[in-house]
N, CA, C and O atoms as a Tripos MOL2 file, in Angstrom:
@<TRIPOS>MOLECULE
protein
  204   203    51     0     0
PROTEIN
NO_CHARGES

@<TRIPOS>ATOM
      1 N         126.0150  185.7340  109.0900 N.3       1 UNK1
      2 CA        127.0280  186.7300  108.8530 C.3       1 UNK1
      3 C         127.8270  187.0000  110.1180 C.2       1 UNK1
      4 O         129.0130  187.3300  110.1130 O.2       1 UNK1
      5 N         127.2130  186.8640  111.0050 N.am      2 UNK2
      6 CA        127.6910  187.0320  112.4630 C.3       2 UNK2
      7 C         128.9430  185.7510  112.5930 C.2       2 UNK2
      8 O         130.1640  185.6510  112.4790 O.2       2 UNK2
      9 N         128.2650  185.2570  112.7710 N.am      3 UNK3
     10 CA        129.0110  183.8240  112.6850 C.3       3 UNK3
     11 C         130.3220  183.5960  112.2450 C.2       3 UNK3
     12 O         131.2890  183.1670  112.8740 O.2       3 UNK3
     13 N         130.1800  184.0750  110.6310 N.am      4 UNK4
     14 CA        131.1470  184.4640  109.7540 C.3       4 UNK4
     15 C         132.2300  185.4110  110.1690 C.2       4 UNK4
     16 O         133.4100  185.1120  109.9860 O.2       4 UNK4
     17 N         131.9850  186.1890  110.5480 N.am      5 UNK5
     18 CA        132.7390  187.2230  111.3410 C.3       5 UNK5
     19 C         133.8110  186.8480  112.4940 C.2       5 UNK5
     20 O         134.9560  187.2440  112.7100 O.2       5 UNK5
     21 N         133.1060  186.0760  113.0350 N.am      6 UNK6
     22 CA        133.9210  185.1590  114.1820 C.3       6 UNK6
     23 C         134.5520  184.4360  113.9670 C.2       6 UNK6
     24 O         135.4430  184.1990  114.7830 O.2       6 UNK6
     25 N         134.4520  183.5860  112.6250 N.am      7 UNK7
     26 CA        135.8270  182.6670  112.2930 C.3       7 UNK7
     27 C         136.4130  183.3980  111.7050 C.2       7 UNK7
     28 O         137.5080  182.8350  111.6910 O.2       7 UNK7
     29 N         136.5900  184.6880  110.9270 N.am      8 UNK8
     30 CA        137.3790  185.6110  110.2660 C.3       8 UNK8
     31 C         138.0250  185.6630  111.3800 C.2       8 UNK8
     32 O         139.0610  184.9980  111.3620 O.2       8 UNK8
     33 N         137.7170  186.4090  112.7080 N.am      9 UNK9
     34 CA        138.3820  187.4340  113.5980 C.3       9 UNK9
     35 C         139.3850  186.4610  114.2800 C.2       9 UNK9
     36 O         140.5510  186.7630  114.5340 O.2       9 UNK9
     37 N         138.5490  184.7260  114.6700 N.am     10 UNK10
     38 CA        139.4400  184.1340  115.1560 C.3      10 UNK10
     39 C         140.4830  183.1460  114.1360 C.2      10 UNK10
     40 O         141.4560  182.6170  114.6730 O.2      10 UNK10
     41 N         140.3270  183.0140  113.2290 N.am     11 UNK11
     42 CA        141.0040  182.1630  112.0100 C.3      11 UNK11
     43 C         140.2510  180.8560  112.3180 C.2      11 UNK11
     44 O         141.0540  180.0280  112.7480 O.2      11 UNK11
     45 N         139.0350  180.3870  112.2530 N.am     12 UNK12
     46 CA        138.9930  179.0170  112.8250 C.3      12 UNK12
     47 C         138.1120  178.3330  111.5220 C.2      12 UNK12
     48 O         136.8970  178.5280  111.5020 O.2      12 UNK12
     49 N         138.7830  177.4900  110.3860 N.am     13 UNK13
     50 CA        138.6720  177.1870  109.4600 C.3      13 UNK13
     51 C         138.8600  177.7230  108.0040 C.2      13 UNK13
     52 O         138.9340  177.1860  106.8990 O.2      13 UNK13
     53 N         138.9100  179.1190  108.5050 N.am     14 UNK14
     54 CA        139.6030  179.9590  107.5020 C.3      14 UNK14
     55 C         140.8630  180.6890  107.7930 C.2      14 UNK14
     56 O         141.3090  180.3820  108.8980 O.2      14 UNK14
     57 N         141.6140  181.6070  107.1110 N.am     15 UNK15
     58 CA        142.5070  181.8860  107.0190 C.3      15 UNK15
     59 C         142.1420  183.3500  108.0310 C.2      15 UNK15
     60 O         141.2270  183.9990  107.5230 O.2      15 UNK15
     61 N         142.6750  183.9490  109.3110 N.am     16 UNK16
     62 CA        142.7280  184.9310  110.4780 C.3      16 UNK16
     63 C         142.6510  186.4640  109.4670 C.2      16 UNK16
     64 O         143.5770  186.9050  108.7860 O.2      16 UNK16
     65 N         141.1580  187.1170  109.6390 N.am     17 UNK17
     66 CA        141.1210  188.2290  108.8650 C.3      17 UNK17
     67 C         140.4280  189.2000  109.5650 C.2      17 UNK17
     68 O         139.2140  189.3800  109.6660 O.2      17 UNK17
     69 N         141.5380  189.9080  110.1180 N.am     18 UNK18
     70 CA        140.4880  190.9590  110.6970 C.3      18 UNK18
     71 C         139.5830  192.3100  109.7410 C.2      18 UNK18
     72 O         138.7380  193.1000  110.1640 O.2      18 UNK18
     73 N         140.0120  192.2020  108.7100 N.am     19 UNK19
     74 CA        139.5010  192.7940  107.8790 C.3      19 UNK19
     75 C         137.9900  192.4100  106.8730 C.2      19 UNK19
     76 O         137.0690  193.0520  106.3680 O.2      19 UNK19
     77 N         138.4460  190.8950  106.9760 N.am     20 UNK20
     78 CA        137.4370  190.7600  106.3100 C.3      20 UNK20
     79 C         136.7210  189.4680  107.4450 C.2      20 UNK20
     80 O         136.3690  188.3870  106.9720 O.2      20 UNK20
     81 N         136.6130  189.7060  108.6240 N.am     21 UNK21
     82 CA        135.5860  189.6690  109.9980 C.3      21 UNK21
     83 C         135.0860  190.7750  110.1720 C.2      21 UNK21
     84 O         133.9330  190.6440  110.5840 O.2      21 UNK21
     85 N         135.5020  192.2230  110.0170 N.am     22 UNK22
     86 CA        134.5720  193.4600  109.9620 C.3      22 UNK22
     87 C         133.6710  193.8060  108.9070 C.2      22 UNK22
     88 O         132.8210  194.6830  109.0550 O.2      22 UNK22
     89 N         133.8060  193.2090  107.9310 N.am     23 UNK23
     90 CA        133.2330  193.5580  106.8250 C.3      23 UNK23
     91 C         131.8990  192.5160  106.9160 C.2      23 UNK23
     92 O         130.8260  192.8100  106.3910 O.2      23 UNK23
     93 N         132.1270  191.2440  107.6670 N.am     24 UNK24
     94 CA        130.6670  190.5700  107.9380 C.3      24 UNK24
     95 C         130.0880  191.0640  108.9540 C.2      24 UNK24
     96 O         128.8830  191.3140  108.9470 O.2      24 UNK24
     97 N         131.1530  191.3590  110.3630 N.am     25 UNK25
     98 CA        130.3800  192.1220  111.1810 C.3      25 UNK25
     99 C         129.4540  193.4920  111.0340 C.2      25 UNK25
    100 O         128.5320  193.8980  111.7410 O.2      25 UNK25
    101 N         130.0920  194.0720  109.7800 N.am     26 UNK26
    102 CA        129.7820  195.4360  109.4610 C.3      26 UNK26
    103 C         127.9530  195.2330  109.0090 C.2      26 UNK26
    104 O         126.9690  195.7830  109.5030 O.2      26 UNK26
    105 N         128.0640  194.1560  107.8220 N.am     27 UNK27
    106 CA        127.0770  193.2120  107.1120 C.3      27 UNK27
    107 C         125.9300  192.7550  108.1050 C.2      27 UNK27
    108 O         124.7940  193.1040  107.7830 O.2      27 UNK27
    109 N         126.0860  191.9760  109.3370 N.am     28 UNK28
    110 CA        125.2530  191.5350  109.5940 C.3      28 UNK28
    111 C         124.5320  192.7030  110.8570 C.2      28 UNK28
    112 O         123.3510  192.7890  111.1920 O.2      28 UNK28
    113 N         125.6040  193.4240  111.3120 N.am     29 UNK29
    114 CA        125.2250  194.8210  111.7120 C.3      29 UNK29
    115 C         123.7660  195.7200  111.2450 C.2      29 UNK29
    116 O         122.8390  196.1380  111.9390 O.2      29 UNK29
    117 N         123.9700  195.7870  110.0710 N.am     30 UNK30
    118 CA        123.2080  196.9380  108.8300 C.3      30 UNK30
    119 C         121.8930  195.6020  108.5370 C.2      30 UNK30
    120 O         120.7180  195.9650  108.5040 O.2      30 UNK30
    121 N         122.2200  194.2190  108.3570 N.am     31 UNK31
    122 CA        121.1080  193.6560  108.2070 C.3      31 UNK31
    123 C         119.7750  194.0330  110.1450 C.2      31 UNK31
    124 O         118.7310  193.5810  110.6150 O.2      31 UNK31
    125 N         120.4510  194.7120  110.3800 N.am     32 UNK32
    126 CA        119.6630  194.1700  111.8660 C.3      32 UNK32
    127 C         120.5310  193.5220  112.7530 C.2      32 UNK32
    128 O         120.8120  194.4580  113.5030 O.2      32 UNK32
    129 N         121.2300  192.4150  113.2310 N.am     33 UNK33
    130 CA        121.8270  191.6300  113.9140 C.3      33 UNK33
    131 C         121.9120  192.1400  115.0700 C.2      33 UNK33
    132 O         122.9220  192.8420  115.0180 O.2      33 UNK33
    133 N         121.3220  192.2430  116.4190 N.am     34 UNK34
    134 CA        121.1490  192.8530  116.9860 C.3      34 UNK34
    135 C         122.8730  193.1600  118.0360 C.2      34 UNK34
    136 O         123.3780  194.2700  118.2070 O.2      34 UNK34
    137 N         123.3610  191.9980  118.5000 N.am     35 UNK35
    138 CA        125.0710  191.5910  118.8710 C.3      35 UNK35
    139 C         126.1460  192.2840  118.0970 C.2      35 UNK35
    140 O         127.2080  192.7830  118.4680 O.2      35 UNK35
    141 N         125.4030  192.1460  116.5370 N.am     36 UNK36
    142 CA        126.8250  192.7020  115.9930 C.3      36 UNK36
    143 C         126.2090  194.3730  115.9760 C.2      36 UNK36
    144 O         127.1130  195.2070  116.0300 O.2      36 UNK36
    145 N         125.4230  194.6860  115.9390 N.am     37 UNK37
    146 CA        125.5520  195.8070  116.1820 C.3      37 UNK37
    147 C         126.1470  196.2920  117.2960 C.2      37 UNK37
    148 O         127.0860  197.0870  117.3130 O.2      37 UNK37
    149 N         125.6520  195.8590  118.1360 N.am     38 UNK38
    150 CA        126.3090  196.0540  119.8830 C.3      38 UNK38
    151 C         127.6500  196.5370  119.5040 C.2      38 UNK38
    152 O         127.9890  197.7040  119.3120 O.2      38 UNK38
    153 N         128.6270  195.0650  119.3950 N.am     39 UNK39
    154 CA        129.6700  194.9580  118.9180 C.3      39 UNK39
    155 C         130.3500  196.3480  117.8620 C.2      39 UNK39
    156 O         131.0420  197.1720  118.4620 O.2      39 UNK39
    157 N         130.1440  196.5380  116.4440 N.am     40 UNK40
    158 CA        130.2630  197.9710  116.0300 C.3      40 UNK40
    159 C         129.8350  198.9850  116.9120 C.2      40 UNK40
    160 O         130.8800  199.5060  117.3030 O.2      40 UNK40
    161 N         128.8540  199.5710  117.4570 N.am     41 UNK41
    162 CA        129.2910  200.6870  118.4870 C.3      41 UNK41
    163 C         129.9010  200.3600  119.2990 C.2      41 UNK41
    164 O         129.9110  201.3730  119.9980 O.2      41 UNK41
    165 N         130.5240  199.5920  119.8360 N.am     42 UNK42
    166 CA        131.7580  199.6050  121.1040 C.3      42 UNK42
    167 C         132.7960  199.9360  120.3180 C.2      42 UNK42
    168 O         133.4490  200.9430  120.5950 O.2      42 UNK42
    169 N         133.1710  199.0090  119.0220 N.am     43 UNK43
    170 CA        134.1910  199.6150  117.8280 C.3      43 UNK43
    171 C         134.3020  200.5900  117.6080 C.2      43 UNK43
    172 O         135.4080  201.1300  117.6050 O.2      43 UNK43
    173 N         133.3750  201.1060  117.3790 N.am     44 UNK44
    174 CA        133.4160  202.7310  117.2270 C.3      44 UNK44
    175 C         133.4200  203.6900  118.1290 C.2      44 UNK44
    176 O         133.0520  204.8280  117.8370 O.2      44 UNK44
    177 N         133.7920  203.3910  119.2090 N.am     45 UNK45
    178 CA        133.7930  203.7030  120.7040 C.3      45 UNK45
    179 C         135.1170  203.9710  120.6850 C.2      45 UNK45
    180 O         135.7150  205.0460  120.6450 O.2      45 UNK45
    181 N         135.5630  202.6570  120.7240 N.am     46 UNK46
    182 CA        136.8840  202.2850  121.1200 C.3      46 UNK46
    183 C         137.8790  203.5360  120.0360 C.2      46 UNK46
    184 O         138.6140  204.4650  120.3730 O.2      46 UNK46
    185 N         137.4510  202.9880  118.5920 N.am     47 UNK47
    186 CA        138.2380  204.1870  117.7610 C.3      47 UNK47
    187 C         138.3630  205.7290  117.9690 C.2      47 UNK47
    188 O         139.3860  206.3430  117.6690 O.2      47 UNK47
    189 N         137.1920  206.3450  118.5340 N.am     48 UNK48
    190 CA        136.7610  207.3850  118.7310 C.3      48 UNK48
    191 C         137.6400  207.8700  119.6970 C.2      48 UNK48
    192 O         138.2240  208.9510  119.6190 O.2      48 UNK48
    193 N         137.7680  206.7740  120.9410 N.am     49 UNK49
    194 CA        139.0050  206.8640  122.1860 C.3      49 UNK49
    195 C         140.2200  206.9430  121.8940 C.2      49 UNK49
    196 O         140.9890  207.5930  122.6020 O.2      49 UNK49
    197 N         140.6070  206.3190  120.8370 N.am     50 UNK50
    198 CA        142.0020  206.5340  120.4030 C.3      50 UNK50
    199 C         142.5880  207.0560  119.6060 C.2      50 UNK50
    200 O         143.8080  207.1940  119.5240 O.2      50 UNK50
    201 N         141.4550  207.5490  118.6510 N.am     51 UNK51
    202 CA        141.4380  208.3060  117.4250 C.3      51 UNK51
    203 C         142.1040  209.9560  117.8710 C.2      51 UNK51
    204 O         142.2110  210.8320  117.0120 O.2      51 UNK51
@<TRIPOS>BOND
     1     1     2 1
     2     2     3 1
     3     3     4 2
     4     3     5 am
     5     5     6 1
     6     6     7 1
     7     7     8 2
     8     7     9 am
     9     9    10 1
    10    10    11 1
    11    11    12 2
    12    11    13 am
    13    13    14 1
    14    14    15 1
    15    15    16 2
    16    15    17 am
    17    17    18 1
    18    18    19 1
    19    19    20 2
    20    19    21 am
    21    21    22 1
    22    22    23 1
    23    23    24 2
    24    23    25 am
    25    25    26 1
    26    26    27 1
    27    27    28 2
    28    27    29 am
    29    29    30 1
    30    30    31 1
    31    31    32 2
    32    31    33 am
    33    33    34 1
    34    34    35 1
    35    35    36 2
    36    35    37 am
    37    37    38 1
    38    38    39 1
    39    39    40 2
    40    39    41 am
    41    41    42 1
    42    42    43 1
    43    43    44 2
    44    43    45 am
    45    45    46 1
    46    46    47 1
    47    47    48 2
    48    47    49 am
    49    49    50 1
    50    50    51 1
    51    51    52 2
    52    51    53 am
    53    53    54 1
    54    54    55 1
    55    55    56 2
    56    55    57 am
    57    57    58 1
    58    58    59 1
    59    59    60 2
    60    59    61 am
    61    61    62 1
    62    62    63 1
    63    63    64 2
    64    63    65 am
    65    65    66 1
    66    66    67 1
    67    67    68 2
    68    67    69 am
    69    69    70 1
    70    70    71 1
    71    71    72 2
    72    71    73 am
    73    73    74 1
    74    74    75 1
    75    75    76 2
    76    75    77 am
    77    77    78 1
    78    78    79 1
    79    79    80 2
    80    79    81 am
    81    81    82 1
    82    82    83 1
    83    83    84 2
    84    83    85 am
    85    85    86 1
    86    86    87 1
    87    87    88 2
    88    87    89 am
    89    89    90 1
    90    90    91 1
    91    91    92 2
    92    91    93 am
    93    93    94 1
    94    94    95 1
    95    95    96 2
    96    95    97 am
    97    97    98 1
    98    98    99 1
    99    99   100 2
   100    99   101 am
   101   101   102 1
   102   102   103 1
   103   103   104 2
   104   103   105 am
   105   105   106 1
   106   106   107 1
   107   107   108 2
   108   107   109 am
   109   109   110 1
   110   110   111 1
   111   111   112 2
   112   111   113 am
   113   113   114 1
   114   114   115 1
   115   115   116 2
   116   115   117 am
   117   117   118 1
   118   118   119 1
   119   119   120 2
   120   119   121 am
   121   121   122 1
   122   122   123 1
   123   123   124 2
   124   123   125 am
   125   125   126 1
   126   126   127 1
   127   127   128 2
   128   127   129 am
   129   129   130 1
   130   130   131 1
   131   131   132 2
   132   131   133 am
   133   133   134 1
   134   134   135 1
   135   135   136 2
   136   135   137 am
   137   137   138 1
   138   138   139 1
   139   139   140 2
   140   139   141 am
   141   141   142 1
   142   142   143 1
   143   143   144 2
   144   143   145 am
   145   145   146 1
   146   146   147 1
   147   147   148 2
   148   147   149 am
   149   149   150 1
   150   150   151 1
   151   151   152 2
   152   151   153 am
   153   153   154 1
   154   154   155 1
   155   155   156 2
   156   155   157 am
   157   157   158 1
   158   158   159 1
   159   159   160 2
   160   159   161 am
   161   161   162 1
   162   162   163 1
   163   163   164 2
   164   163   165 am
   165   165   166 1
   166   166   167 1
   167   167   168 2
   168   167   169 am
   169   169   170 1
   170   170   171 1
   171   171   172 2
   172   171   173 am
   173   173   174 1
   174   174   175 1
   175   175   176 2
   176   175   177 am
   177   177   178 1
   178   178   179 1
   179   179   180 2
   180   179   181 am
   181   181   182 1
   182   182   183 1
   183   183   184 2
   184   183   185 am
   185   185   186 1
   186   186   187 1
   187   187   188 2
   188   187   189 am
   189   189   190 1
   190   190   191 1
   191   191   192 2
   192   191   193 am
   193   193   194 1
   194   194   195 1
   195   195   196 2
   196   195   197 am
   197   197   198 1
   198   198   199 1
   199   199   200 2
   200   199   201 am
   201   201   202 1
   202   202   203 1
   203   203   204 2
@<TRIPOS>SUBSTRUCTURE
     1 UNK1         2 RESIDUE 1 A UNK
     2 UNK2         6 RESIDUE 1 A UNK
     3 UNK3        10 RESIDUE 1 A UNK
     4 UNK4        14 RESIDUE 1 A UNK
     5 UNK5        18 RESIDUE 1 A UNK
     6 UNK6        22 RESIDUE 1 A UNK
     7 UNK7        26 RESIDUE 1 A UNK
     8 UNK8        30 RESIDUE 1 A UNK
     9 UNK9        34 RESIDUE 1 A UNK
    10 UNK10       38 RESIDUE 1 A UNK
    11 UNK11       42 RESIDUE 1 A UNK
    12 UNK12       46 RESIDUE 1 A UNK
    13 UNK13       50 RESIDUE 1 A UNK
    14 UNK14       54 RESIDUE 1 A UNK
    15 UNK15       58 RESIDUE 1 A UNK
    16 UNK16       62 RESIDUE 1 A UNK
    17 UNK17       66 RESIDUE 1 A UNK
    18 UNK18       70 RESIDUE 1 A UNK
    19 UNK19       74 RESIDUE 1 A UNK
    20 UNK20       78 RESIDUE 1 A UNK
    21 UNK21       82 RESIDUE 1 A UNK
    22 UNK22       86 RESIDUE 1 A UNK
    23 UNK23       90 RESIDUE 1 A UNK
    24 UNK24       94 RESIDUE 1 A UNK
    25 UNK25       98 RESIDUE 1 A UNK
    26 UNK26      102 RESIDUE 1 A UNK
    27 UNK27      106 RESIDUE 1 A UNK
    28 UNK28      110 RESIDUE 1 A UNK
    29 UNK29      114 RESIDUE 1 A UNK
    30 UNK30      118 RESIDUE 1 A UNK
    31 UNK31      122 RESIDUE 1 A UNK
    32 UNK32      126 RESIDUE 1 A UNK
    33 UNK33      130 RESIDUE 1 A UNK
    34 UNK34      134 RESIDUE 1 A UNK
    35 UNK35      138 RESIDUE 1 A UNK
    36 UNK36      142 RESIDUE 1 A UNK
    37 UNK37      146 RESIDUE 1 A UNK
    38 UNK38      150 RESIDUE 1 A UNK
    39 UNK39      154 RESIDUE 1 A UNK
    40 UNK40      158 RESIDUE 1 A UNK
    41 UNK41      162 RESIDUE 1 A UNK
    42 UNK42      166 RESIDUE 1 A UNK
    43 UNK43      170 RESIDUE 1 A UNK
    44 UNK44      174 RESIDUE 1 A UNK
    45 UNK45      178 RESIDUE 1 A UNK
    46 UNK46      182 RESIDUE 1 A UNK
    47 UNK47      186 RESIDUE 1 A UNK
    48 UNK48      190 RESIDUE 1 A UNK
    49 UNK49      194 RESIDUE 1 A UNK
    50 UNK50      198 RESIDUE 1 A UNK
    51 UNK51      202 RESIDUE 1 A UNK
């Protein structure tokens, strides 16, 4: 799912989705994934900063 996320975010064999690269990141996040979690709290960091 992680993985997945990364060719979403970068377009690399699929079509460039940042929307639906968060939604695996979100996914492999909540499974455990220990990176993408990382990754979502800095996201939610970052939003929080600009929000």
């Amino acid at each position: 799912m992680h993985n997945l996320a990364k060719l979403y975010f970068q377009g690399i064999g699929v079509p460039q989705d940042e929307n639906t690269g968060l939604m695996w990141l979100a996914k492999a996040a909540a499974h455990g994934h220990v990176i993408a979690e990382q990754q979502m709290a800095a996201l939610m960091q970052r939003a929080k900063a600009e929000g």
